[in-house]
N, C-alpha and C positions, 0 to 999 in steps of 0.2 A: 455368455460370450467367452472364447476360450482365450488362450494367451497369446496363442497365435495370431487371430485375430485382430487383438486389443494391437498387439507390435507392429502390424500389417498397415492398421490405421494412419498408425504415431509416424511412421515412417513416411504415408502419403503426406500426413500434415506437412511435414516440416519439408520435403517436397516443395510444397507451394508457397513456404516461406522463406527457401532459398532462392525461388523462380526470382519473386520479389525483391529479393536483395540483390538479386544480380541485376536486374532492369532497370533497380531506381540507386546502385550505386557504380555501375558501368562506366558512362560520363561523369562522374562527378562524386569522388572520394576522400576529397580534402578536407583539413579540418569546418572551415566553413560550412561542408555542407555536415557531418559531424557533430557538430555543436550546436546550430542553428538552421538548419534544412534550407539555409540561406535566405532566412529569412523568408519564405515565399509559401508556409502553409495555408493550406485551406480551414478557415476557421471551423466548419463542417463536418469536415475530416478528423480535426484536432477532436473537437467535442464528442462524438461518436467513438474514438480512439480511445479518449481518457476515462471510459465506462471502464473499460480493459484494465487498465492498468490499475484505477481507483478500486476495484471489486476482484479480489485475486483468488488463487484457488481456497486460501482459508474460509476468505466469505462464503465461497460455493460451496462449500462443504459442512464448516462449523457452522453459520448462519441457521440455515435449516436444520443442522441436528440441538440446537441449543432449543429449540422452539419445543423442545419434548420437558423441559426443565421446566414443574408448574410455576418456579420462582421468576421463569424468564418470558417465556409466552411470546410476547410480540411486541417484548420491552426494549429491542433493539428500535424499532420503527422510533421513538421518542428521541432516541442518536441520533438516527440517521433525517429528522427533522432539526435537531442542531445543527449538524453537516450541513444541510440545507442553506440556512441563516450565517453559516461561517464562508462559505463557498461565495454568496450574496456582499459579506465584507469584503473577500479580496477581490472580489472585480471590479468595486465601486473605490478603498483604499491603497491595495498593494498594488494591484496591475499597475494602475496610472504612474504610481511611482518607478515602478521598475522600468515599464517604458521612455519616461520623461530621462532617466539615466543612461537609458541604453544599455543595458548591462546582460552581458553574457552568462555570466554566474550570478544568483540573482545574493550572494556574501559579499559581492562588492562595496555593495549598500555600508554595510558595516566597516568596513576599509574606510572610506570618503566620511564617515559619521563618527567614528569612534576611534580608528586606529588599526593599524596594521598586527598589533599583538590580538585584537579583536576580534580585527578578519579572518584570522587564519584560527581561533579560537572557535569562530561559528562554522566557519567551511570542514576543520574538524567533526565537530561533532554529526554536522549532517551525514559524515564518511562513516561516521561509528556508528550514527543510530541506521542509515539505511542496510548498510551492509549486514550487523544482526535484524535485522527488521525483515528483511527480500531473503536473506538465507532460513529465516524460518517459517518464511509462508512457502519455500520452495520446498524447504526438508518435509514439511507436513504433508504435499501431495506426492515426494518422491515417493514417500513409504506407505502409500496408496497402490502408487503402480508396483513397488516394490512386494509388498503381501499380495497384487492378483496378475502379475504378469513374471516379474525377473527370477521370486523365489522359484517358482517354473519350471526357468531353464539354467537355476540354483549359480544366476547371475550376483556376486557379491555386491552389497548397498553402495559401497564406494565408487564401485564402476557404475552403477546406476548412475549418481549424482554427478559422475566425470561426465559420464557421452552427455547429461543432459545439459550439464555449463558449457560442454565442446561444443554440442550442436546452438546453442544459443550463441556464443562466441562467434561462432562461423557466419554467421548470417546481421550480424549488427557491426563488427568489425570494423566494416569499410564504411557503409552507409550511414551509420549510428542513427542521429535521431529524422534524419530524411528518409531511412527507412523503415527505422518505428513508428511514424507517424502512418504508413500505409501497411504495412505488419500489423500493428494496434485496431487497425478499424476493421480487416479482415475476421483476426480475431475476437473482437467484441460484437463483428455480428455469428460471431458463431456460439459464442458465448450467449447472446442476449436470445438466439434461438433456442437454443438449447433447455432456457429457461423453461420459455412455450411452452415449449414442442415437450416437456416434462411434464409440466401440470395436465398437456393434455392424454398423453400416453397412462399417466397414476388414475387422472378421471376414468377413460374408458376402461384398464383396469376395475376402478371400485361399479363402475356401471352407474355412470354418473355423466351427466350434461356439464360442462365446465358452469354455468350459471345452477346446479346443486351444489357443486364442488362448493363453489365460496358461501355458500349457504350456508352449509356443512360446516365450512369453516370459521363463519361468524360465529356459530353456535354452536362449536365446541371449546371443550378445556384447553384451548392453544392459543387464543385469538385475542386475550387482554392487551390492549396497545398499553392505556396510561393506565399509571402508580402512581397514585395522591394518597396514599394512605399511611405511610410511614415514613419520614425524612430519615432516619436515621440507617435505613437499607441503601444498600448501591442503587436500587433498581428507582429510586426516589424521579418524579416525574423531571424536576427541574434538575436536580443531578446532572441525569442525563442530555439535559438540552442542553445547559451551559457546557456540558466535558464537550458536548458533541461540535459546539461552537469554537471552544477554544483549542478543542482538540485540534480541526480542522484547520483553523490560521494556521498552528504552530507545526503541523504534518502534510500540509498542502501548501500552503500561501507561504514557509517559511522553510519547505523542501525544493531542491534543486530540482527533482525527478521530478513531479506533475509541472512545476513553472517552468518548466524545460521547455517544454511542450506549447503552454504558452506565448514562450518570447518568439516562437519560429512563425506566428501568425505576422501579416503584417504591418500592423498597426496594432492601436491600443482599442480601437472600435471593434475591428475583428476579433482579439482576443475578449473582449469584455462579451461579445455576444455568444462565443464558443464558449465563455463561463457559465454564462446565461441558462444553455442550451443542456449544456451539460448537467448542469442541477437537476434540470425539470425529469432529465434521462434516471439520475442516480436515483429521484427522490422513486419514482415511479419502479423501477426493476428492483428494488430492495424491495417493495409490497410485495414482489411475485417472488421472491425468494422466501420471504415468511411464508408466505401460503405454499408454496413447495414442501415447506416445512412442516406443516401442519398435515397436509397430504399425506406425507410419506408416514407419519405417524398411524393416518389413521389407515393407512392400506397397510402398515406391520401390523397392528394390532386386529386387524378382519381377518389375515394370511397369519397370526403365532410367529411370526419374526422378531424377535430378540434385539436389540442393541449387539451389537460385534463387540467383543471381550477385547482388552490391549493382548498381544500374544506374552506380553512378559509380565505384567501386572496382576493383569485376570479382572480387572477392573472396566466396564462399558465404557467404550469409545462411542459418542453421540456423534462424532463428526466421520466415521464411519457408516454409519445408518445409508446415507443417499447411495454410496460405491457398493455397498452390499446388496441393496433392493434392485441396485439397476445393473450391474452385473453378475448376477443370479436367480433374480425373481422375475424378470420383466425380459420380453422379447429380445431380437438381438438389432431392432432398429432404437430402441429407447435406450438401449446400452451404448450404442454407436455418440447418440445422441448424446449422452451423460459424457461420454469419454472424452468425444469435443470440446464440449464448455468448460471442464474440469483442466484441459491442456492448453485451451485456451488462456482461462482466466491465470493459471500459472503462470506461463509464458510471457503475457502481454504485460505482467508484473514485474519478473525477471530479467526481461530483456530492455524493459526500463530503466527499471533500476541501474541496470550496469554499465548504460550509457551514460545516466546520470553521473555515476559515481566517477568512469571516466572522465565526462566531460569537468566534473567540479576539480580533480584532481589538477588535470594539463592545465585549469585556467587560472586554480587558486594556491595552487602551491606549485607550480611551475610557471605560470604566467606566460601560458602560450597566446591570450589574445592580445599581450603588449608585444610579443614578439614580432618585430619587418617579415615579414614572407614567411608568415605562419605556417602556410600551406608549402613548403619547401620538402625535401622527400625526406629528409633525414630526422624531421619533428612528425612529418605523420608518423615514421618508423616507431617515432617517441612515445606515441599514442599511441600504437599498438601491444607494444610492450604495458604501457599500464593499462591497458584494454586485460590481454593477459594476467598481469598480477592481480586485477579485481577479481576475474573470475575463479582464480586458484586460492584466493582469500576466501571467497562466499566457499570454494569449496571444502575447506578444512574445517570451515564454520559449523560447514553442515555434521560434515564428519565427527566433529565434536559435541555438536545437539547428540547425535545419534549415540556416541559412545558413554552418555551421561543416562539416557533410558531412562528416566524418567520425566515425567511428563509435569509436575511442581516443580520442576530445578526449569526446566524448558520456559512452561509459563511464567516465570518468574525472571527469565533473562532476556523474553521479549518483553515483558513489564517494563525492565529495566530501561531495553533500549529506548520503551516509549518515553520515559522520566526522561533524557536527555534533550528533547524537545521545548520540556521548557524554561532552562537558557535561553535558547532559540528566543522564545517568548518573550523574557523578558530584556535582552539584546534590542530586538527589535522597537518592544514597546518604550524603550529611557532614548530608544535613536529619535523616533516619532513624535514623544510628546514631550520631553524635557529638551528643549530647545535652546535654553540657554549656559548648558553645561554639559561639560564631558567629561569623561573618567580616565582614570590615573591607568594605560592602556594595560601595562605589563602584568597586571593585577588583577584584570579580567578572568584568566584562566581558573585563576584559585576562589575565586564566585560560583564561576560554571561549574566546579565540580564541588565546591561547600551546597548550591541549592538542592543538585539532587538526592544528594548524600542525606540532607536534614531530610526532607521529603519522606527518602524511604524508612527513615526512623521513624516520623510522622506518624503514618501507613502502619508501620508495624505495632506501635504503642499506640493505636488512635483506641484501643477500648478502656488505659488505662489513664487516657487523657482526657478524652473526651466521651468516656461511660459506652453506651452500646451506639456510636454512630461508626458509619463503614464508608470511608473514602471509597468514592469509585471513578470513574472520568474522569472530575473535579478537582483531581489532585496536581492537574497540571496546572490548571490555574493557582495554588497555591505555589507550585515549583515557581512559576513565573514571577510570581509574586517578588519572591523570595530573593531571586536573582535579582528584580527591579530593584528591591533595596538595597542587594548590596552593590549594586551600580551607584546607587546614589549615595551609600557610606563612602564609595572611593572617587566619589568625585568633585570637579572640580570647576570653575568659573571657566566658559568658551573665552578663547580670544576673540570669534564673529562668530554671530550667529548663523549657523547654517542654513544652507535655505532647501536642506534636501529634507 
């Protein structure tokens, strides 16, 4: 597939994701609708949408090439059955709450429970940890398109990364999350085809019946779901569930971005069954993403196809593997194919995200939904303007992954940003279950940032602490931990008990 082509594409896409923003934010560009789609989603919609968003272009890509690593096989599916079980908690514990509050930012919570130095304490963090979080799943497939289209037409990476936050910009601006919620479903079914219409284009490839294919894939070296053999590896069976569980609460159920999405259904029933719906969706398309993986391994190695070298390193990129097979090995409709759900699952992340980070900003540290005539012209303006500063932040983000080139300092700064979740966790968990006390508020801050801090010492000396055992998931649950206690060192006797 040439570069022309690939750009020909990108171009129709977004095409029909401007169509959409303009039809569903035409009438109606207020913050209301902005913040909340006015309350009026289709639970159906929502569930179908948040595949998109929950599964970004790194799943697409890293997901399947990690499946080549004998140490990892098909040890992601044991997470993504965490996920499962954690996704299952907040539609039976968080939703209800959030609904029962009514709350537009779901850090209010925190405000009304703990304190105002609190609130703005957790609304923070969610700004830090999504903003590194959504800039590094977007920097990892910019420099996808960027090695097989812009180097080309010896387009510079920064201009990549501008037109692609411009054009996202452009199309969520006015409508935000009223038009992400029908942007999202668009995308995730092109995404969730894509999947397919993959496995089936690699079978006929190997000359295989999709019911060989998985055959094939049962019974080869790629297919080990569970790890009961060693506790003291990351890949350990329960590890993984638990990280996957609590990971989950504290990155969905305790994020702005996916409960975003949520609060816009209309009720608490409709959201709990778009919860529902949505599990049964994730648990199921991460099997066909493993088995993609597996696929692709086994048609490089029938066709002497290599792992793609980093251009600076010299060192195999595994998460290159899928963009190399299907942009040069494979016809030019399985390429078209790849290129979609790869743009898709980016996007439908991205443009998430930056509503989120918008909306958490104007509501928690500007308190635009206390504001009389929120929707008045000179507070949208207000909104747009930090609509802009988010995106020109993810951009320098990005620009800064890039200028570091290395690929251990990268993983290790999304690491980071995931460590900042659980505060989140343990915020949450002293609001929840300690009922008769609260904390000394101002003092909050210097918790949040003492648990992550021990953690990553933790992590770094866990072999001379605790002999040959490997934090892996699970580490948040100790962050949280950590944090719960120092909630409870700095606290203090409730005047009333809360009833939230």
């Amino acid at each position: 597939m040439t570069p022309f082509a690939i750009l020909l594409l990108i171009v129709v896409y977004f095409g029909m994701l401007f169509l959409i923003s303009h039809l569903t934010s035409k009438k109606n560009s207020d913050n209301e609708a902005f913040f909340k789609a006015n309350k009026n989603s289709k639970w159906y919609l929502v569930a179908f949408g948040m595949i998109g968003t929950a599964l970004s272009g790194v799943t697409f890509i890293s997901v399947p090439g990690e499946v080549g690593n004998p140490e990892n096989q098909f040890k992601y599916f044991q997470f993504v059955l965490g996920n499962a079980i954690g996704f299952l908690i907040i539609a039976k514990v968080l939703l209800p709450l959030y609904y029962r509050m009514n709350l537009t930012s779901i850090y209010g919570y925190i405000e009304k429970r703990l304190g105002t130095v609190s609130y703005k304490t957790a609304a923070f963090i969610f700004l830090l940890s999504r903003t590194i979080g959504s800039s590094f799943r977007l920097y990892l497939v910019v420099i996808v398109l960027q090695r097989y289209v812009f180097d080309f037409y010896h387009v510079p990476f920064a201009l990549t990364v501008l037109i692609s936050l411009g054009l996202i910009f452009a199309y969520t601006y006015r409508g935000g999350l009223k038009t992400i919620i029908i942007t999202d479903t668009l995308q995730t079914f092109f995404l969730v085809s894509s999947v397919f219409l993959t496995i089936f284009f690699v079978c006929e490839s190997l000359n295989l019946s999709v019911f060989e294919a998985f055959e094939q894939v049962k019974n080869s070296n790629y297919s080990k779901v569970f790890f009961f053999e060693d506790y003291l590896k990351g890949t350990y069976f329960w590890k993984q569930i638990l990280g996957g569980i609590f990971v989950t609460i504290a990155m969905v159920g305790l994020d702005q971005d996916l409960m975003q999405k949520n609060l816009s259904c209309k009720n608490i029933g409709d959201a709990q069954k778009n919860m529902y719906t949505f599990t049964g969706i994730f648990v199921l398309i991460n099997i066909f993403f493993l088995s993609v993986g597996a696929l692709l391994y086994m048609y490089a190695a029938k066709n002497n196809i290599e792992v793609p070298a980093d251009l600076v390193t010299g060192k195999p990129r595994t998460d290159l593997l899928f963009p190399e097979i299907a942009f040069h090995h494979l016809s030019l409709i399985p390429s078209v194919v790849f290129l979609l759900g790869l743009t898709a699952a980016t996007f439908a992340t991205t443009d998430s995200a930056l509503t989120a980070l918008t909306t958490s900003f104007c509501v928690d540290f500007l308190g635009m939904d206390k504001t009389e005539n929120q929707n008045k012209p000179n507070i949208v303006r207000t909104r747009h303007s930090v609509h802009i500063a988010f995106s020109f932040l993810m951009f320098l983000v990005i620009v800064a992954f890039n200028a570091i080139n290395d690929a251990s300092v990268v993983s290790m700064i999304f690491k980071i940003a995931s460590y900042t979740y659980g505060p989140l966790l343990g915020l949450y968990a002293f609001g929840l279950f300690v009922k008769t006390k609260t904390v000394h508020d101002k003092l909050v801050p210097y918790i949040c940032v003492l648990s992550p801090a021990i953690c990553f010492l933790i992590s770094k000396n866990s072999a001379l602490l605790f002999g040959d055992y490997v934090f892996d998931n699970e580490l948040i649950i100790v962050n949280g931990l950590i944090t719960f206690l120092g909630l409870m060192a700095i606290s203090k006797p409730a005047v009333s008990q809360t009833k939230f």
